[in-house]
N, C-alpha and C positions, 0 to 999 in steps of 0.2 A: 494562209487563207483564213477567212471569218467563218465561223458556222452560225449557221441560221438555225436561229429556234423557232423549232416546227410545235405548234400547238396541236394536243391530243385530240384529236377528234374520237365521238362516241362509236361505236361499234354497230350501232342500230341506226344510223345515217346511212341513205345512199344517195349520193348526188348526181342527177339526170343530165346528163350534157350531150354530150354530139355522137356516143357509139351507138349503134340500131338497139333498140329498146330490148329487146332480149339479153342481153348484158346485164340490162338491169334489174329486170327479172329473176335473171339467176340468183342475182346478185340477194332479192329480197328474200326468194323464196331459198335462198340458203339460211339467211337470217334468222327465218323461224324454224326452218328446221333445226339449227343451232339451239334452239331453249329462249332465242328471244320473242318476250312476248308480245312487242312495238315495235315496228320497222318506221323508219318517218324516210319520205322521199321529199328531197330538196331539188328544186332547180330555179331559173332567173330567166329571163327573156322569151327566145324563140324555143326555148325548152320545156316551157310551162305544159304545153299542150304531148309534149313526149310524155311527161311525168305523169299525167292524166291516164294518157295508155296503157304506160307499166301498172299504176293502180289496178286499171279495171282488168288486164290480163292476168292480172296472179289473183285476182277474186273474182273470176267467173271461169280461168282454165285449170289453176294450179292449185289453190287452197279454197275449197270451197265454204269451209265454216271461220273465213276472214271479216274482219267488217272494218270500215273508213270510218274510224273514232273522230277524225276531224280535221278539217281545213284550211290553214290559216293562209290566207293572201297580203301582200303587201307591197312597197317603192320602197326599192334602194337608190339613193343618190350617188353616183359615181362619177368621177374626174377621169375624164381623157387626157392623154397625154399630153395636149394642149394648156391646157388646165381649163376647158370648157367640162363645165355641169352636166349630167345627164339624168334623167330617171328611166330606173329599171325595176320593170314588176316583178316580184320575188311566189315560192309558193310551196306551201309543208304540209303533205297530206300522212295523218297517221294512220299507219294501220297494222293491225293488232288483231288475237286472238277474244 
């Protein structure tokens, strides 16, 4: 069998996808409890508005002296299996002590 090289991802990423946003909450507010002092949540599509939520739930229930250092939006161009083009809106909110 071939192994596939897995690229390191950072430790202060958490990627918002399809589990009930509590998940990813935990997931943040372990982060800083850990010593980190950035969490960045990433998500794409029909996730964008999930990832929004985890922000403002761990900064108005969990961590109250957090703040959204910052917001970056954007388009990912992606190929369907077809090999039709698509755009997909992307979206990285930091937040930090």
């Amino acid at each position: 069998m071939a192994e596939q090289a897995q690229e390191k991802l950072p430790e202060n990423v958490v990627f918002v996808g399809m589990k009930p946003p509590m998940a990813y909450v935990l997931g943040v507010v372990t982060q800083l409890s850990n010593g980190q002092k950035q969490v960045f949540l990433k998500a794409r599509g029909r996730s964008i508005s999930k990832a929004v939520d985890v922000a403002e739930i761990v900064r108005r229930k969990f961590v109250q002296d957090i703040r959204v250092s910052s917001i970056d939006i954007g388009t990912e161009e992606r190929s369907l299996e077809n090999g039709q083009k698509i755009n997909v809106s992307t979206i990285s909110i930091a937040i930090g002590k």
